[in-house]
PAGUTOR-676230 format. One line per 3 residues: number of its first residue (from 1); for each residue x, y, z of C-alpha. Coordinates in Angstrom, 3 decimals. Layout:
N
NUM	X:Y:Z | ...;
REM end
This chain:
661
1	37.507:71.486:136.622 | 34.882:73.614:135.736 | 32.064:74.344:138.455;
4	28.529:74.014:136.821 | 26.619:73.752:139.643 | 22.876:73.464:139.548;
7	22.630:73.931:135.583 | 21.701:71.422:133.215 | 24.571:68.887:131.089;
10	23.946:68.432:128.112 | 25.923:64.897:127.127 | 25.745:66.095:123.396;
13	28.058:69.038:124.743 | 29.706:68.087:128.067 | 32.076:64.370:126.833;
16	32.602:63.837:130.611 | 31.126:65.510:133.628 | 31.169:64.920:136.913;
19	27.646:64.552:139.071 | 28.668:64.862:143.446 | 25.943:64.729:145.569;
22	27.278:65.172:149.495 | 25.498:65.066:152.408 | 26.210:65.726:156.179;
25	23.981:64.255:158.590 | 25.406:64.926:162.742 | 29.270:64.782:161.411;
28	28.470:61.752:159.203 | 29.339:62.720:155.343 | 28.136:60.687:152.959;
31	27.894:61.289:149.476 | 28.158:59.865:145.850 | 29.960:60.640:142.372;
34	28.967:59.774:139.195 | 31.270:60.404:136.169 | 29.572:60.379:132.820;
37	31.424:59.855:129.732 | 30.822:59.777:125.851 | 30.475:55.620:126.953;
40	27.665:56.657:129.567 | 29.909:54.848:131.771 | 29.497:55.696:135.848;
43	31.844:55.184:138.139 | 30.490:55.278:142.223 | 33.135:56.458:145.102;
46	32.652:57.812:148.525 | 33.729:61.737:149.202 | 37.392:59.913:150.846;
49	37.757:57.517:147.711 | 38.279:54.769:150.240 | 35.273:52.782:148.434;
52	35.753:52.846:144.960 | 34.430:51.616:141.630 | 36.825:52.124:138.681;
55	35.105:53.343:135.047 | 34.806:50.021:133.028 | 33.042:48.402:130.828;
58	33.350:44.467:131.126 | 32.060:43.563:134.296 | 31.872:46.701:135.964;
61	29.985:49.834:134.621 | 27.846:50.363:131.686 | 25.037:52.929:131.011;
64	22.411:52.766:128.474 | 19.606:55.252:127.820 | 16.234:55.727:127.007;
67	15.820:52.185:129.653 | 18.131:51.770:132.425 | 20.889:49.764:132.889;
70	23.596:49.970:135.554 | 25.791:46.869:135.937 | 28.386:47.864:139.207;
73	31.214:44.956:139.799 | 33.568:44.674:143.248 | 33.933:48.114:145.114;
76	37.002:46.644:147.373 | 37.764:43.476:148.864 | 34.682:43.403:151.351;
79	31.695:45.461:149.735 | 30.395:44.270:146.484 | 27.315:46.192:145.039;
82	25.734:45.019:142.181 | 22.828:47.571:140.641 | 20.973:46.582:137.528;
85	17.932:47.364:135.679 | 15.824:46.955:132.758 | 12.681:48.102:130.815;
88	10.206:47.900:133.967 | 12.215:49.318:136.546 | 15.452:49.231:138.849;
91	16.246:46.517:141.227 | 19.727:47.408:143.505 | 21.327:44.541:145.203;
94	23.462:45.409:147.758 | 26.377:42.869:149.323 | 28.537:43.676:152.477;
97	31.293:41.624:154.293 | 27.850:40.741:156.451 | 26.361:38.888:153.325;
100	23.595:40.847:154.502 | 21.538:41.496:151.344 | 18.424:43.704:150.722;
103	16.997:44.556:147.072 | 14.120:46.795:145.790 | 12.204:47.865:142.758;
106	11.057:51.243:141.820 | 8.905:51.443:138.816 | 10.147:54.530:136.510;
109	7.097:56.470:135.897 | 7.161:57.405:139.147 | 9.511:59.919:141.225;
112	10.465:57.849:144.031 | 12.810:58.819:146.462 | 13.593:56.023:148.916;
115	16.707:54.395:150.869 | 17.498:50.846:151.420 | 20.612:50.796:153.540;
118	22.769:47.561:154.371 | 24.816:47.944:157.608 | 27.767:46.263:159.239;
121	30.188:47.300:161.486 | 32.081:49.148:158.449 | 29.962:50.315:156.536;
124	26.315:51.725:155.254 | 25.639:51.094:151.520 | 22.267:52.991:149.929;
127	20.797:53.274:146.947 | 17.463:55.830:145.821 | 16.958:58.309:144.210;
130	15.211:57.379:140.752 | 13.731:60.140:139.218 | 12.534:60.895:135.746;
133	13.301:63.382:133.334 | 12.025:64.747:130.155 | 14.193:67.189:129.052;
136	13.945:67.329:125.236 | 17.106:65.170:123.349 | 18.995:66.884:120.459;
139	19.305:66.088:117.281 | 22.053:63.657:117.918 | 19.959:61.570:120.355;
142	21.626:61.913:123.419 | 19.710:60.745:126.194 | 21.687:60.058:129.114;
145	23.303:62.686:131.166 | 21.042:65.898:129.914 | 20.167:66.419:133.166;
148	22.159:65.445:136.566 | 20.274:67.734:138.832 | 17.832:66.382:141.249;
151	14.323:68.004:141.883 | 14.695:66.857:145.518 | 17.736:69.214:145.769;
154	16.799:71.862:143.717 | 12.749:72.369:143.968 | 13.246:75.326:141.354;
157	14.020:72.840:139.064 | 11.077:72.455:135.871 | 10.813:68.466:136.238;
160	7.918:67.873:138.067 | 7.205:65.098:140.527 | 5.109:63.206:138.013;
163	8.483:63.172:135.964 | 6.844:64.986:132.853 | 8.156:68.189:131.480;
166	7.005:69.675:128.174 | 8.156:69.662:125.244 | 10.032:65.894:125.298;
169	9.829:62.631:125.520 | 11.247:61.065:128.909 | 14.719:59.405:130.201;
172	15.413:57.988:133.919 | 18.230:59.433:136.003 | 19.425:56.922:138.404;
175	21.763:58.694:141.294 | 22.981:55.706:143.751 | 24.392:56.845:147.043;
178	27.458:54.902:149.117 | 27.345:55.886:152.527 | 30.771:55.636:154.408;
181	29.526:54.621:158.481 | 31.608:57.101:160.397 | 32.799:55.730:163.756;
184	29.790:57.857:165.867 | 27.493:56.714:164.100 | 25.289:53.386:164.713;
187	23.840:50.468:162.509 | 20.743:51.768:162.760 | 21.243:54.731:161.663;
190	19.385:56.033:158.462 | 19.434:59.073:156.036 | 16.570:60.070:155.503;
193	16.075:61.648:151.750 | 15.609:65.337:152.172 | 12.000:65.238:150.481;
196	10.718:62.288:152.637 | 6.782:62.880:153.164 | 7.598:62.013:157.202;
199	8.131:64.532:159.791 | 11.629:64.232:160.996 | 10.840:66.129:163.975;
202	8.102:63.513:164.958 | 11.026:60.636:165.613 | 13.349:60.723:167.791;
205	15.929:58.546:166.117 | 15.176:60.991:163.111 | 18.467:62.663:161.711;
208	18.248:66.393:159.928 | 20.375:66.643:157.348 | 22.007:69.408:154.858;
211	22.537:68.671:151.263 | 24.571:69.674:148.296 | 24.454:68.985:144.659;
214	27.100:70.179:142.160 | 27.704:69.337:139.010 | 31.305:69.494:137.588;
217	32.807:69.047:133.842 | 35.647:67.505:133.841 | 38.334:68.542:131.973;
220	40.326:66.397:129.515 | 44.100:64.963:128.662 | 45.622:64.676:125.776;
223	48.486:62.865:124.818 | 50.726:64.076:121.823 | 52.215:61.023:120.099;
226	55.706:61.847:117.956 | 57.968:58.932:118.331 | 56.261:56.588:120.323;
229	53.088:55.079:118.328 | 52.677:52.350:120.912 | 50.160:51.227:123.568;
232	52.371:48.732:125.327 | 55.275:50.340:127.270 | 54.180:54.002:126.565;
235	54.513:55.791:129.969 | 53.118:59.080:128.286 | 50.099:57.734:127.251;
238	49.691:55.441:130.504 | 49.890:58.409:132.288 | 47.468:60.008:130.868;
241	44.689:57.140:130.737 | 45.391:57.210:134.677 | 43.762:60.754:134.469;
244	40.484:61.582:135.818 | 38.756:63.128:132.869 | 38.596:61.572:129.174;
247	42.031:61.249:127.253 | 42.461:62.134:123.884 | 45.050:61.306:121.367;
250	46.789:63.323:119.153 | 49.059:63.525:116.144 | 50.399:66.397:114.308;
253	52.405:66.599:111.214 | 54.757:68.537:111.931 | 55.819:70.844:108.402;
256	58.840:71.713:109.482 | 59.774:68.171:110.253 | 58.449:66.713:106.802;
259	59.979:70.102:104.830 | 63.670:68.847:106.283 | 63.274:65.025:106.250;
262	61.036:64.291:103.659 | 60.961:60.472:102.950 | 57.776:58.694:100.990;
265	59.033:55.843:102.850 | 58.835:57.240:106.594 | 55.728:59.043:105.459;
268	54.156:55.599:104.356 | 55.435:54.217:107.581 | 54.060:56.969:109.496;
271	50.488:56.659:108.282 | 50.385:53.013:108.472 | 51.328:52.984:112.260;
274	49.196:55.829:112.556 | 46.097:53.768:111.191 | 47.299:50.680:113.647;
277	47.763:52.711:117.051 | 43.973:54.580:115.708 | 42.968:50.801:116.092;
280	44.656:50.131:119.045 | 43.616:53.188:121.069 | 39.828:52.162:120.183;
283	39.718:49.255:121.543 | 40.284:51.350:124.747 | 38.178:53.650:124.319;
286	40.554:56.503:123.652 | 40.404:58.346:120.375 | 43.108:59.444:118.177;
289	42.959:62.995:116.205 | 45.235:63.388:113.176 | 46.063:66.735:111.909;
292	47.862:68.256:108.896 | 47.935:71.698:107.913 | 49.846:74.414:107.112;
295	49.911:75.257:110.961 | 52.765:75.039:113.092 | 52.653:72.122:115.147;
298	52.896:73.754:118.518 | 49.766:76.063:117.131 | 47.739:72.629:116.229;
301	48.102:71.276:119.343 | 47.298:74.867:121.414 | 43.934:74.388:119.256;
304	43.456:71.149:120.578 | 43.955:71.977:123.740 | 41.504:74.710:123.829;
307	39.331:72.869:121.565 | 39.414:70.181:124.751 | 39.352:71.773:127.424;
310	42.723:70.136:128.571 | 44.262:70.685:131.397 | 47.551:68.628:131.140;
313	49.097:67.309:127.743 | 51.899:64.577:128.029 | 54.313:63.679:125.553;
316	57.386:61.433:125.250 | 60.772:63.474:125.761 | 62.527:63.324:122.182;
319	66.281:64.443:122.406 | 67.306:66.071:118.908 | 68.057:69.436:118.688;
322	64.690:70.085:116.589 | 62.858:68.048:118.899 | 63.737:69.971:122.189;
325	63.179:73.634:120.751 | 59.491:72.469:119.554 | 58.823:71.167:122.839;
328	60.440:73.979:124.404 | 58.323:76.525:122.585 | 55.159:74.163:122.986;
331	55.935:74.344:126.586 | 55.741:77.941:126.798 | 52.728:78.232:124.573;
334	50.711:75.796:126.969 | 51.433:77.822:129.658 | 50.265:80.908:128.927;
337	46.704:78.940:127.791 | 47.294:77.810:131.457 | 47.909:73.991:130.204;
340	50.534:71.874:131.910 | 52.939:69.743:129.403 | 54.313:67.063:130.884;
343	57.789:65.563:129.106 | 58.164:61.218:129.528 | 61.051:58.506:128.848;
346	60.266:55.985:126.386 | 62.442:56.341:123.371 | 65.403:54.758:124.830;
349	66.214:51.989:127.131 | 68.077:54.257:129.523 | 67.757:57.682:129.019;
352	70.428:60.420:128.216 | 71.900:61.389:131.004 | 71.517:59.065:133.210;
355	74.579:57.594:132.922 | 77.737:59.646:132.635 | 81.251:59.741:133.358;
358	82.323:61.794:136.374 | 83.817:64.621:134.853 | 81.298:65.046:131.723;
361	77.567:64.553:130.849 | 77.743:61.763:128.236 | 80.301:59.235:127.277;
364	82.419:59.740:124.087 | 83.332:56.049:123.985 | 80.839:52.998:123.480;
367	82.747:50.190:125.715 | 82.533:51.903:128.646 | 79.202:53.513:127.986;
370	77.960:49.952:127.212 | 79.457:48.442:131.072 | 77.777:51.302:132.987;
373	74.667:50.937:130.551 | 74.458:46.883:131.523 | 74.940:47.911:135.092;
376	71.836:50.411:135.118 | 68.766:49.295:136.601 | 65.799:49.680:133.342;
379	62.882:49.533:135.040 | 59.652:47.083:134.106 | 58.088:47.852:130.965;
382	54.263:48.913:131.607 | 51.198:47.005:130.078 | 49.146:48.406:127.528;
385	46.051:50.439:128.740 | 43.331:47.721:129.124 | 41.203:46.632:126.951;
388	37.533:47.723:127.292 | 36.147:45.881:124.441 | 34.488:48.520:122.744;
391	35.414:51.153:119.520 | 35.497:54.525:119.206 | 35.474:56.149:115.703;
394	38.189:55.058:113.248 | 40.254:57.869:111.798 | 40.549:59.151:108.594;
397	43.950:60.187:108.292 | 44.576:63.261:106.292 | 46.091:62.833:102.006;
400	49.903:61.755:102.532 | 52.768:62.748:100.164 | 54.288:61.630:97.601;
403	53.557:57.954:96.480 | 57.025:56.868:95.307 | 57.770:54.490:97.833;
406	60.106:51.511:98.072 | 57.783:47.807:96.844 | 59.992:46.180:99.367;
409	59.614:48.277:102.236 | 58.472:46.954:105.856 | 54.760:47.192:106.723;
412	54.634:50.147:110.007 | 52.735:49.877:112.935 | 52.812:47.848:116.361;
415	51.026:44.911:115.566 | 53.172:44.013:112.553 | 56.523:45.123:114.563;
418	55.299:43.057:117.512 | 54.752:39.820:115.175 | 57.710:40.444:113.032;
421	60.023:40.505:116.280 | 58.214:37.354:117.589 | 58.951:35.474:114.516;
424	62.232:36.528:114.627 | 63.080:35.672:118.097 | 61.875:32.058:117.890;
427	63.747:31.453:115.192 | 66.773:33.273:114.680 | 67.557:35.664:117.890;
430	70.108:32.193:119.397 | 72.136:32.230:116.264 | 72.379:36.269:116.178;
433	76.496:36.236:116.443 | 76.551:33.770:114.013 | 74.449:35.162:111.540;
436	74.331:39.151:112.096 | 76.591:40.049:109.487 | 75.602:37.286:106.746;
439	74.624:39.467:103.732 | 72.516:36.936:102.012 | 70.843:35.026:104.809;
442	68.916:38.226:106.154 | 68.305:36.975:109.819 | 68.345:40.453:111.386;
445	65.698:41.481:113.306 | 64.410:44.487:110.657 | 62.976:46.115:113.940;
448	64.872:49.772:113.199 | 61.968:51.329:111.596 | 59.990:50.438:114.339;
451	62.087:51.089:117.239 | 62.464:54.843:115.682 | 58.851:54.980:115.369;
454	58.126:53.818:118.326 | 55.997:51.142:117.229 | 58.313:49.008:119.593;
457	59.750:50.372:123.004 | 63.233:49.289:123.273 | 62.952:48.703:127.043;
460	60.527:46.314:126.416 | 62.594:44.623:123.613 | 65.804:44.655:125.896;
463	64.040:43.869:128.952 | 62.090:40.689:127.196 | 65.112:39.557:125.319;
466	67.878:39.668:127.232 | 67.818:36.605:129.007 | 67.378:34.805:126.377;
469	69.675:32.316:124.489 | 71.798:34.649:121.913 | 70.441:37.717:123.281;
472	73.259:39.292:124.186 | 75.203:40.583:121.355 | 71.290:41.651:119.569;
475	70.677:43.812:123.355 | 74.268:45.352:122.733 | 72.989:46.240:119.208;
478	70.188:48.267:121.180 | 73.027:49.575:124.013 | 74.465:51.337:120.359;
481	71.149:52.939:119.635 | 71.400:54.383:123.608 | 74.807:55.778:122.933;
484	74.433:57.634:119.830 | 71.490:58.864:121.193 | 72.848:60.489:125.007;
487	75.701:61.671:122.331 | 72.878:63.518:120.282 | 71.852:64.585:123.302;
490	74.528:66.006:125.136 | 75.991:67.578:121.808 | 72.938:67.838:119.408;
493	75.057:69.993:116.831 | 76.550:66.756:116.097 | 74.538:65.972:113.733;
496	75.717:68.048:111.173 | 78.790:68.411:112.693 | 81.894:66.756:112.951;
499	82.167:65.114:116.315 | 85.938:65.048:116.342 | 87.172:67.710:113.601;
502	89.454:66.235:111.379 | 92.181:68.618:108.714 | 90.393:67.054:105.758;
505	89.365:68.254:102.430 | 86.263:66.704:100.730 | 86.239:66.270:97.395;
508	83.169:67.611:95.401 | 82.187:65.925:92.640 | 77.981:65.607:91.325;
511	78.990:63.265:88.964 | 80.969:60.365:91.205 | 78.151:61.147:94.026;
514	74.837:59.941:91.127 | 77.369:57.491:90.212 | 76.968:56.098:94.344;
517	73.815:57.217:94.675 | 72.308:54.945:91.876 | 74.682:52.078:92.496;
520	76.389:51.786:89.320 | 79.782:52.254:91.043 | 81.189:48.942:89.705;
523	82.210:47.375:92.769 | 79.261:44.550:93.474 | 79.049:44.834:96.985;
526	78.520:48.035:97.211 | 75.953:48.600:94.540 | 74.060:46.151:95.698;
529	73.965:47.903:98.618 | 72.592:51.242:96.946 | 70.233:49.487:95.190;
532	68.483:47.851:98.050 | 68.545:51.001:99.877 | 66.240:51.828:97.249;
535	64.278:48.595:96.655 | 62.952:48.439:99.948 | 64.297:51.379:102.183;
538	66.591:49.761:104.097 | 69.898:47.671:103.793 | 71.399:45.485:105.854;
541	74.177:47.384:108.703 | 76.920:45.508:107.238 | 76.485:46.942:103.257;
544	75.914:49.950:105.102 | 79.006:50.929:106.608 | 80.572:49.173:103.321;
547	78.553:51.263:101.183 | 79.384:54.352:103.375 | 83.108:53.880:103.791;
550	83.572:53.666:99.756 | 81.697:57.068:99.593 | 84.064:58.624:102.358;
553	87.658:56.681:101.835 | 87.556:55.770:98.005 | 85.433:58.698:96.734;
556	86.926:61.044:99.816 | 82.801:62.903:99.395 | 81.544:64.521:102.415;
559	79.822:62.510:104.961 | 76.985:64.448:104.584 | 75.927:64.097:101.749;
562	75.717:60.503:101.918 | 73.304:60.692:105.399 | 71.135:62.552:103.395;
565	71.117:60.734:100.936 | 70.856:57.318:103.403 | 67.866:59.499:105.040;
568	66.039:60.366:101.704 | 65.120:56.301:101.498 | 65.492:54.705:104.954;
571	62.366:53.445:106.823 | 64.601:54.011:109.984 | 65.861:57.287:108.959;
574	66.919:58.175:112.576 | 69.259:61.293:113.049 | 71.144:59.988:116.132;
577	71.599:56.531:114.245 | 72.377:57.901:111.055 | 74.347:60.949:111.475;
580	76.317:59.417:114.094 | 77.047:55.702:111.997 | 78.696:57.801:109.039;
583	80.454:59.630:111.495 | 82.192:56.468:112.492 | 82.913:55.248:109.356;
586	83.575:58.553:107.764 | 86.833:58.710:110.529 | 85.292:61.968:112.122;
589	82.744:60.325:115.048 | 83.917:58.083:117.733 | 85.585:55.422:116.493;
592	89.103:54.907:118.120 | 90.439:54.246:115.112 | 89.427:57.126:112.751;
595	91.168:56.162:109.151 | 89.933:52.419:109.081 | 89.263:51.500:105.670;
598	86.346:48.723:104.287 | 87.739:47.169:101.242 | 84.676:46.486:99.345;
601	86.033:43.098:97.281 | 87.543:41.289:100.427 | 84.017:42.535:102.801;
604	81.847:40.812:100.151 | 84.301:37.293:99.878 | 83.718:37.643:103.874;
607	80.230:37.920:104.294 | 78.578:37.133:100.932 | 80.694:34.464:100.024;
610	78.828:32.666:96.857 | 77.486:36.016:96.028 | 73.864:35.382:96.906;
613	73.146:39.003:98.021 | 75.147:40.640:95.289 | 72.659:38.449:92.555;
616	69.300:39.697:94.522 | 70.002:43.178:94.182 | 72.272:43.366:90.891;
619	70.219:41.379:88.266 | 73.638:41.958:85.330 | 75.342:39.388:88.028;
622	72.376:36.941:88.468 | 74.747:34.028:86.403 | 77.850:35.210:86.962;
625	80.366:32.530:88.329 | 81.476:32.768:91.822 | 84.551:32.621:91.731;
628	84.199:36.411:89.704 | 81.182:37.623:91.506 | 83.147:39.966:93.854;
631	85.525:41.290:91.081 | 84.089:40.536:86.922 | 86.687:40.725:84.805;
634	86.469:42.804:82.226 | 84.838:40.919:79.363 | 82.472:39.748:81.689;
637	81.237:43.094:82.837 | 81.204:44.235:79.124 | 78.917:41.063:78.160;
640	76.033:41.307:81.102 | 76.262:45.350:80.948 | 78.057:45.710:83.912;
643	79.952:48.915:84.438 | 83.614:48.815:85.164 | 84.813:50.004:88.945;
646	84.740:53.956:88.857 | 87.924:53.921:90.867 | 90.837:51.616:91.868;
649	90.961:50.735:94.710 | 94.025:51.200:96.232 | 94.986:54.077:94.350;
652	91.898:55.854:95.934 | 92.724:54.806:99.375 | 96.575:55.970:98.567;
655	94.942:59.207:98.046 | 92.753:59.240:100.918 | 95.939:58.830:103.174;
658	97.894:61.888:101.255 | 94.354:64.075:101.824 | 94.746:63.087:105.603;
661	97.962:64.007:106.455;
REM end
């Protein structure tokens, strides 16, 4: 904090400062502390904090200015003190576990300094010191909080006692005073303000006391959001609401991120959940700052930090190898500035490395990753920050990208993700075995864009969920995000590399890989597959790994080149999900058996059995029989402008196994 003792705040340049007025009277400390914030919201507590008021709105504190008025809810379970005022004057009601009750009225255009105490065997509670001042408001009309410093205190002060002072108009100052009743010290006894017009010396009873004014500005938090554009379950940004001073959100488009992933999809996402958690954050009185530039990220939020005054910026831990040398080098920036960054969970349900086999740091195998991940305790997912019932300003998020985005993509942010997964769990989340891998019926969830957004916390999914009737094959879904993720973790060069290196030599061909790419491949299944990847950036898991084990096995193409190209349109682009999914199909991640092969015609008879999925997304079937849709012959292709199958089928897979070994 920043000592600013005896000098004027200015509220148009001080957010949040800090008024303590402390004084000692034969051992006895008593003292207040007002914080002031962009709200003019004041929060009382005694120099031990034992007697405390929190900084609220509803119920509890509010500050308006030119007039007066202080509304003060419960202090504990004993002492309520309620303090209010209006255009006339200030009346202070004053309640202790006595129900002993006293109130007064001062009128403002007078300097009155004056004490009414209420005693019990706890505690004294006072309340004086209304004073004007007159100091002159700038431009922007702030009134409230240009001056904390009390003429009483500090008779060098230039507010007279008639509270005028040239060259303004006039504000009140209201300082109220709890006085903590040390054990030596009786019921009847009474501070005595230090400018009382009595002689202390001419009472016996009289105490002398020594005072102490300071004023301090308090110094902020921010929280950085990345992957975690939440309120609910967000243990960075909880965290940092706990914080003393004002918090301040943050979000920085990263350059370097959007130069290697670029996706008008994600971006769209992005900005939408951007504009929801702006709204969110609001309503709590916390503001969110959006920046783009041509600045590194870990220089944008140095800036901000400076810009702030911070003194502590959290963030939620991220685990790619991108992720961790940003943070690293953010970490290291901040310090020197003499910032503290503090790293939190909340992108997994248990985090990487916290379960592990005895002899290594992750788990190369899912089954018995997913027994020790059951048995792990996952804590209780943490409430959004409350709700004070007011708005700060709405951002204005900075020109996006490109505009080519899916027309069928999912709408980002929370809210949606929160009422999308509510629909879904009433209605389809007890028949998820049943109907996970039905092509046509979509009853999936569609939460992976927001789960690697953050928009949802997959603790609080799991944790709601999982008791529920057909929860537990869609939580083991969510156990498979965990474990590609502690994989990423533990060996981040995985995901460009081969987990388990295989003898194998990719073919490399531009022309077969548009062919995939734009779906035209002539087997139905998998086109239709392509073609809703682009229709609405994302496609359903099961058409995935089809789609992705005809580019692999039948076309023999790198693996790589069909993650980027999965990543170029996917919503839930997600490296640990994606890179690590073609690895398994692709034979070179962790599946234990490496060479298994997805025929394309017998996966669609399985799971899209009248072809309903194959006619949504490849219009030249729409009225094509089903007992051809997963194979046209020939003539039929030719009449609806279908193309014939780029490959054979078994032929290719006959190759495969020769390229293998």
């Amino acid at each position: 904090m920043r000592d600013v003792c005896r000098e004027t705040v200015d509220a148009a340049a001080v957010d949040h400062a800090r008024c303590q007025h402390i004084d000692t009277c034969r051992g006895l400390r008593y003292g207040f502390e007002m914080l002031v914030d962009r709200r003019r919201d004041v929060s009382l507590r005694d120099e031990d904090d034992r007697l405390s008021a929190t900084v609220e709105r509803e119920g509890k504190f509010a500050f308006e200015a030119p007039q007066v008025r202080i509304l003060v809810g419960r202090v504990d379970d004993e002492h309520d003190v309620d303090v209010r005022g209006d255009d006339l004057g200030l009346q202070a009601i004053g309640v202790a576990s006595s129900k002993r009750r006293t109130s007064f009225e001062n009128d403002l255009d007078h300097a009155v300094d004056e004490y009414h105490p209420i005693t019990d065997r706890r505690a004294i509670f006072g309340f004086g010191r209304v004073f004007q001042s007159t100091r002159q408001r700038g431009s922007d009309g702030a009134g409230f909080g240009d001056d904390l410093v009390d003429p009483a205190i500090d008779p060098g002060h230039p507010t007279d006692r008639a509270g005028e002072r040239s060259g303004g108009g006039r504000h009140p100052i209201v300082e109220a005073i709890i006085v903590e009743h040390a054990q030596h010290a009786t019921a009847q006894t009474r501070p005595q303000p230090p400018d009382t017009k009595s002689d202390a010396s001419d009472s016996p009873s009289a105490v002398h006391c020594d005072a102490r004014t300071t004023v301090v500005a308090m110094q902020s938090t921010i929280v950085v959001f990345t992957r975690d554009l939440r309120v609910r379950d967000n243990p960075a940004l909880h965290t940092a609401v706990a914080s003393a001073g004002p918090t301040i959100g943050l979000f920085v488009y990263d350059p370097e991120a959007l130069d290697r992933h670029q996706s008008p999809n994600r971006l769209a996402y992005l900005e939408e959940s951007l504009t929801d958690l702006a709204h969110s954050l609001s309503r709590r009185d916390v503001g969110l700052e959006v920046e783009r530039s041509n600045r590194a990220w870990t220089a944008e939020i140095q800036a901000a930090a400076a810009h702030h005054d911070a003194a502590t910026v959290h963030i939620t831990r991220d685990y790619s190898l991108f992720a961790r040398r940003r943070t690293a080098q953010l970490r290291t920036t901040l310090e020197r500035d003499g910032v503290e960054l503090v790293e939190h969970p909340g992108v997994a349900v248990v985090e990487p490395g916290r379960v592990h086999p005895a002899e290594r740091d992750h788990y190369a195998i899912f089954t018995p990753f997913y027994r020790r991940w059951r048995e792990t305790e996952w804590g209780v997912p943490l409430p959004a920050p409350r709700n004070a019932g007011t708005d700060v300003a709405a951002i204005a998020l900075p020109a996006g990208g490109e505009s080519s985005t899916s027309p069928g993509r999912e709408l980002g942010g929370e809210t949606a993700a929160l009422a999308r997964l509510a629909r879904w769990a009433r209605s389809d989340l007890a028949h998820y075995s049943e109907f996970h891998d039905a092509l046509a019926a979509d009853r999936t969830s569609r939460i992976s864009a927001a789960l690697h957004f953050g928009c949802l916390s997959p603790r609080e999914v799991a944790v709601r969920l999982r008791d529920r009737p057909g929860a537990e094959a869609f939580v083991r879904q969510i156990a498979w995000r965990d474990f590609y993720l502690q994989l990423l973790a533990a060996r981040p060069g995985t995901a460009i590399d081969d987990v388990r290196p295989r003898s194998f030599q990719w073919r490399s061909s531009a022309k077969d890989f548009e062919t995939w790419c734009r779906g035209d491949t002539g087997f139905p299944i998998v086109d239709a597959a392509m073609r809703q990847l682009r229709a609405e950036g994302f496609v359903h898991n099961r058409a995935r790994m089809v789609a992705a084990s005809f580019l692999t096995k039948d076309l023999a193409i790198d693996w790589r080149l069909g993650a980027a190209e999965y990543m170029r349109w996917l919503t839930d682009g997600d490296i640990a999900q994606n890179q690590l999914n073609w690895q398994w199909v692709a034979g070179t991640g962790t599946d234990s058996n490496p060479h298994r092969i997805f025929n394309p015609t017998r996966q669609s008879q399985r799971f899209d059995a009248d072809g309903a999925y194959i006619r949504r997304y490849v219009p030249e079937l729409r009225d094509v029989a089903r007992e051809e849709i997963h194979e046209p012959n020939p003539l039929t292709r030719a009449m609806v402008g279908y193309p014939a199958p780029m490959v054979d089928h078994a032929e290719a897979i006959a190759e495969y196994r020769a390229r293998r070994g």
